[in-house]
C-alpha positions as CSV (number, residue, x, y, z in Angstrom):
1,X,17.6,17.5,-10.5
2,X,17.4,14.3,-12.4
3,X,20.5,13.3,-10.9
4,X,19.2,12.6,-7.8
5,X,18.0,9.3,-6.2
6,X,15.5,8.0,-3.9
7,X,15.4,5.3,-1.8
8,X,12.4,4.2,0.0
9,X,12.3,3.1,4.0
10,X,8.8,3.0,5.5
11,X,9.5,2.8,8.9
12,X,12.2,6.1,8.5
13,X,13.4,8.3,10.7
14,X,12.1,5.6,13.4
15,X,14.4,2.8,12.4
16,X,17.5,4.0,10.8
17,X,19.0,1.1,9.7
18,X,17.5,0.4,5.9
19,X,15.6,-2.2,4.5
20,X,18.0,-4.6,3.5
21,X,16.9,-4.6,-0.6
22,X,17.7,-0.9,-0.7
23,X,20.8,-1.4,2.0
24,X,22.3,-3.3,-0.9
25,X,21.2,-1.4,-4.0
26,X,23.2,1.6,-2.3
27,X,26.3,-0.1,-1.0
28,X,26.8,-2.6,-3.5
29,X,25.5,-1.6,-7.0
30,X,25.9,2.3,-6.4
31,X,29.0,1.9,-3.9
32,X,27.9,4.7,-1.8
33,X,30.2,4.9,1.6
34,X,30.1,6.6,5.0
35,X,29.3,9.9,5.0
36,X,27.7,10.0,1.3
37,X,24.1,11.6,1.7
38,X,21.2,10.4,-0.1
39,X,17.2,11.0,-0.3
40,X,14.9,8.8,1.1
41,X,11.1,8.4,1.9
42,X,8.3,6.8,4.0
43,X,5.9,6.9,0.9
44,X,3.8,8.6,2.9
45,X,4.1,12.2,1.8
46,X,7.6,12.7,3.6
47,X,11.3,13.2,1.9
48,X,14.4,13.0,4.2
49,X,18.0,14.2,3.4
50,X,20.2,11.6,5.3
51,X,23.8,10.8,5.0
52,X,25.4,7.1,6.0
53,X,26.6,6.6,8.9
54,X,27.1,2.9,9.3
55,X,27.7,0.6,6.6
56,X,28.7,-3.6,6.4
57,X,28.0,-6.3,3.9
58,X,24.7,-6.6,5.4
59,X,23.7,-3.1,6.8
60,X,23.3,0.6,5.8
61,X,22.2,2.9,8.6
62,X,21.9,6.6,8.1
63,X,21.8,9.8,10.0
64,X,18.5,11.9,9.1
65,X,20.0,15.9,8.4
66,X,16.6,16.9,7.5
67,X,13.1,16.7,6.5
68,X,10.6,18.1,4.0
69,X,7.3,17.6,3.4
70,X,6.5,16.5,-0.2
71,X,2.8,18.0,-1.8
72,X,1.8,15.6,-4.5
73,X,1.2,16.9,-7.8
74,X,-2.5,16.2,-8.3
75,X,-5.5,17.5,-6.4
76,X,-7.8,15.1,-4.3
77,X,-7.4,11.4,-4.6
78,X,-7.1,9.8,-7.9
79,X,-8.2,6.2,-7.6
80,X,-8.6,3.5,-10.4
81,X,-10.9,0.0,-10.0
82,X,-9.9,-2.5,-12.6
83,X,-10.4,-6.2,-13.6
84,X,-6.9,-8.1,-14.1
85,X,-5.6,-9.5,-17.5
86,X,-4.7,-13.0,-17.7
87,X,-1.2,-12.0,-18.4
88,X,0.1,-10.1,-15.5
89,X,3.1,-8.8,-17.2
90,X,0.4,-6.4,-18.7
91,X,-0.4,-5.2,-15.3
92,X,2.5,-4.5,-14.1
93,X,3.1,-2.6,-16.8
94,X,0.1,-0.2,-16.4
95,X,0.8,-0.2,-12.6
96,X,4.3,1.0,-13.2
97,X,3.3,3.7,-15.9
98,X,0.0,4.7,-13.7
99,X,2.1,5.3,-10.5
100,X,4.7,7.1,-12.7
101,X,1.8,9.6,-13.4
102,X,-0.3,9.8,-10.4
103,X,-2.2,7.0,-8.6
104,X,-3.7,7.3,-5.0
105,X,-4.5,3.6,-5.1
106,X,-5.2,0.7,-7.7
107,X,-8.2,-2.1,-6.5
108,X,-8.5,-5.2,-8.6
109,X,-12.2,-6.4,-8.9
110,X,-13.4,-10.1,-10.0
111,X,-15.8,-9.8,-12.5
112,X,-18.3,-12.5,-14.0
113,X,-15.9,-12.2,-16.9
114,X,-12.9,-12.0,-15.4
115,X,-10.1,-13.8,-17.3
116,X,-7.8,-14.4,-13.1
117,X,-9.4,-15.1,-10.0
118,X,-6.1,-13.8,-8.2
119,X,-3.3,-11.8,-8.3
120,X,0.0,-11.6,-6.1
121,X,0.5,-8.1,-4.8
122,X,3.4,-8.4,-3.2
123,X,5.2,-8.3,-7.1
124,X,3.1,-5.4,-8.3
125,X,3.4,-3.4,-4.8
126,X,7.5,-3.5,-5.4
127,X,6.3,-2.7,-9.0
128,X,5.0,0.2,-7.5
129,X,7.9,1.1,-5.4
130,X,10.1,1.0,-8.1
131,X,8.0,3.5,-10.3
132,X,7.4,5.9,-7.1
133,X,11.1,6.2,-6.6
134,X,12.1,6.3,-10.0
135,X,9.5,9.4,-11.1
136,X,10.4,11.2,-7.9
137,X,7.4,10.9,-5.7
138,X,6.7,10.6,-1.9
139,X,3.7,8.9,-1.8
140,X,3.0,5.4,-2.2
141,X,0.2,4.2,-3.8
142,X,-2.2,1.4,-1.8
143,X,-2.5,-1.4,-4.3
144,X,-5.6,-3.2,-2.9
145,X,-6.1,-7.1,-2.8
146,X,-8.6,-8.9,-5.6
147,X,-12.4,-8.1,-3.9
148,X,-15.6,-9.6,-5.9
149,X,-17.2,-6.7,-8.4
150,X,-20.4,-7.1,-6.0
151,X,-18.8,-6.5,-2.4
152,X,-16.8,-3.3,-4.4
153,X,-19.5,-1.1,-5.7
154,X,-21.5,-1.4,-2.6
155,X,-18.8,-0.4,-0.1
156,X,-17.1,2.0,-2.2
157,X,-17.6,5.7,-0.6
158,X,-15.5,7.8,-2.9
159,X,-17.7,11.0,-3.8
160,X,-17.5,10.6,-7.6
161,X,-17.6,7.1,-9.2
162,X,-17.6,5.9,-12.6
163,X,-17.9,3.1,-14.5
164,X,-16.2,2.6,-18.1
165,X,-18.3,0.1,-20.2
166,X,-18.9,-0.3,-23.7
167,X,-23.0,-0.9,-23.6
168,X,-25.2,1.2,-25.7
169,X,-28.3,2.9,-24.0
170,X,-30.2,0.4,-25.5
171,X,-28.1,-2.5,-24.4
172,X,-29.9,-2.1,-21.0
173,X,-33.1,-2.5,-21.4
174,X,-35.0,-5.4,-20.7
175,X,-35.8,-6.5,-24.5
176,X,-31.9,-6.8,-25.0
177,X,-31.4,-7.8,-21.7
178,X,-32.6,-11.5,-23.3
179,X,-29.8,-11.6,-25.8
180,X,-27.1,-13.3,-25.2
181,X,-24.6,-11.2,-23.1
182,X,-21.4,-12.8,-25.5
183,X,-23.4,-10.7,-28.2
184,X,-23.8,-7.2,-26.7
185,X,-20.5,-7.0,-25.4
186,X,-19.4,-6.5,-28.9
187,X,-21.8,-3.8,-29.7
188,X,-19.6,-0.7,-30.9
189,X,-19.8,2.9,-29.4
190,X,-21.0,4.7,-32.2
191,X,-23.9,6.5,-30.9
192,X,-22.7,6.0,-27.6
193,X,-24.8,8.4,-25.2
194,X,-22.5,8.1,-22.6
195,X,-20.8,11.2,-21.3
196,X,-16.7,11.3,-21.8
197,X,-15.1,10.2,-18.6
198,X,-12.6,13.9,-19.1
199,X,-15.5,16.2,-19.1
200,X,-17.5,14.5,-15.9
201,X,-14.3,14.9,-13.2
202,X,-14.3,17.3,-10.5
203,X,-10.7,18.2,-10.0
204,X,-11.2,18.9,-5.8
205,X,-13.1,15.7,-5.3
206,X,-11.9,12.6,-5.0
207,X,-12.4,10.0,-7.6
208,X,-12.6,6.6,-8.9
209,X,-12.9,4.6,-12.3
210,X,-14.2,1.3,-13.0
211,X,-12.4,-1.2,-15.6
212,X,-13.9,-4.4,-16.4
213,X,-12.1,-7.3,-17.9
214,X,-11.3,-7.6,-22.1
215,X,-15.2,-9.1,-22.5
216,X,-16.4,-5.8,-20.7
217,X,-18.4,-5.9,-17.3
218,X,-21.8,-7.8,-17.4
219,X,-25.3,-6.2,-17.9
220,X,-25.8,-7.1,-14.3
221,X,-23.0,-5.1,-12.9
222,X,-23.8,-2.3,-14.8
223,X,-27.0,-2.0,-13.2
224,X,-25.7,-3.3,-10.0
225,X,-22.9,-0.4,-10.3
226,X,-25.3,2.4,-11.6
227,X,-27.8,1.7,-8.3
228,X,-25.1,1.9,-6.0
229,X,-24.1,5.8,-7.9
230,X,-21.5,5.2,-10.4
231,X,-22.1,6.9,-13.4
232,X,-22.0,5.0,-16.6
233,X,-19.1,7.0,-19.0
234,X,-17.0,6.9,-22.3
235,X,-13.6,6.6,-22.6
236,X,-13.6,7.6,-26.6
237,X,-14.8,6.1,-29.5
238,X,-11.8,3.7,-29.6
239,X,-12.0,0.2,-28.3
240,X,-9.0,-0.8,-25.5
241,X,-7.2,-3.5,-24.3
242,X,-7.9,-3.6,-20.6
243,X,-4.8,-2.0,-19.3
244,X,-4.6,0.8,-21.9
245,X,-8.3,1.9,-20.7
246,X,-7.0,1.4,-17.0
247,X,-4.3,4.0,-18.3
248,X,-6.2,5.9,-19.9
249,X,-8.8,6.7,-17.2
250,X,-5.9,7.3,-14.8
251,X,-4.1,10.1,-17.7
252,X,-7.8,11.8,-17.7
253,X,-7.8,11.8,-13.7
254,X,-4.3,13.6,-13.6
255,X,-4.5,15.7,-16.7
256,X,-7.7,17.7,-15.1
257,X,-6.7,17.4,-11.7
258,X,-2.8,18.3,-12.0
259,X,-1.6,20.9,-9.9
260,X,-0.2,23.6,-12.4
């Protein structure tokens, strides 16, 4: 029913009066009124059928009817790791799209390359809110704070972890590893012994994909990444921008974990 709304209210059915951002959407763009029912979620999993039963310039509170447990539309978790553009319109762009599909949770990781040092994610969380309502979805995604490349792969504990570069076998050995890295981050794919990222998931087992930044991670945090038991994979034989890879590895996540 494409028709229908959704709102979201974390703290639903224990406070019933709604956050005020969605209290005026409703009653002031949409003009609902007393007694209207709507849809609204805790973006935890959970979908309640409420109608209003107080409203004022400032307040909408409701009166849960009912509740329903909503399944997601993916098997296991489906988690993507990614270094952020300097333009962060590009981001929120591929956080909107990715949640939209299917994303359990989105961590940005500060690379030695890295093009930002920071992002805000208060902006892209309501990014994310936005896209989870829109596309119909009860779950919201955790968008995780900026954490070094270094502290990330060695804490990570997801059962299957890769990592998207664009090195050649031969790029890590220790007779290229005295090149200069600004030269071997252009190296091309072709030949590319890497295994595609589509044909390595497990579609019951929870799973991650690293992004590095637009000059690709370093040969050090390949290494650093492979030790610690993310295995080294291929997006294609095209090159990406950052956030279409990020997109890409999230589409490949869904596609062969989708519950049909």
């Amino acid at each position: 029913m494409k028709e229908v709304r959704l709102f979201y209210a974390p703290d639903i059915p224990r406070v019933l009066d709604l956050p005020e951002e969605e209290a005026k959407h409703i009653l002031r763009v949409l003009r609902y009124e007393v007694g209207d029912e709507l849809w609204i979620t805790d973006g935890q999993g959970r979908a309640f059928r409420c109608a209003i039963a107080a409203a004022s310039a400032k307040r909408c509170s409701v009166k849960v009817l009912s509740e329903e447990s909503v399944q997601p539309t993916w098997h296991k978790g489906i988690h993507l790791a990614i270094a952020p553009t300097k333009n962060m319109d590009r981001m929120e762009w591929m956080v909107e799209k990715a949640v939209e599909m299917g994303v359990d949770s989105i961590t940005f990781l500060e690379c030695r390359n890295s093009e930002r040092r920071n992002v805000k994610t208060e902006r892209l969380i309501k990014v994310a809110i936005s896209a989870m309502k829109q596309s119909h979805k009860a779950v919201l995604p955790v968008i995780n704070e900026m954490v070094p490349f270094a502290k990330f792969v060695e804490r990570c504990q997801i059962e299957q972890k890769f990592i998207a570069h664009c090195y050649n076998e031969a790029d890590l050995t220790d007779e290229v590893q005295k090149r200069k890295e600004a030269e071997t981050a252009f190296y091309a794919l072709t030949g590319n012994e890497k295994p595609f990222l589509f044909n390595c998931i497990d579609a019951h087992a929870e799973t991650i994909v690293c992004i590095g930044p637009e000059g690709d991670f370093s040969l050090d945090e390949v290494r650093m990444a492979e030790k610690s038991g993310f295995k080294p994979v291929s997006l294609g034989n095209n090159r990406l921008r950052t956030e279409t890879a990020g997109l890409s590895a999230v589409e490949m996540m869904y596609i062969k974990k989708a519950v049909l």
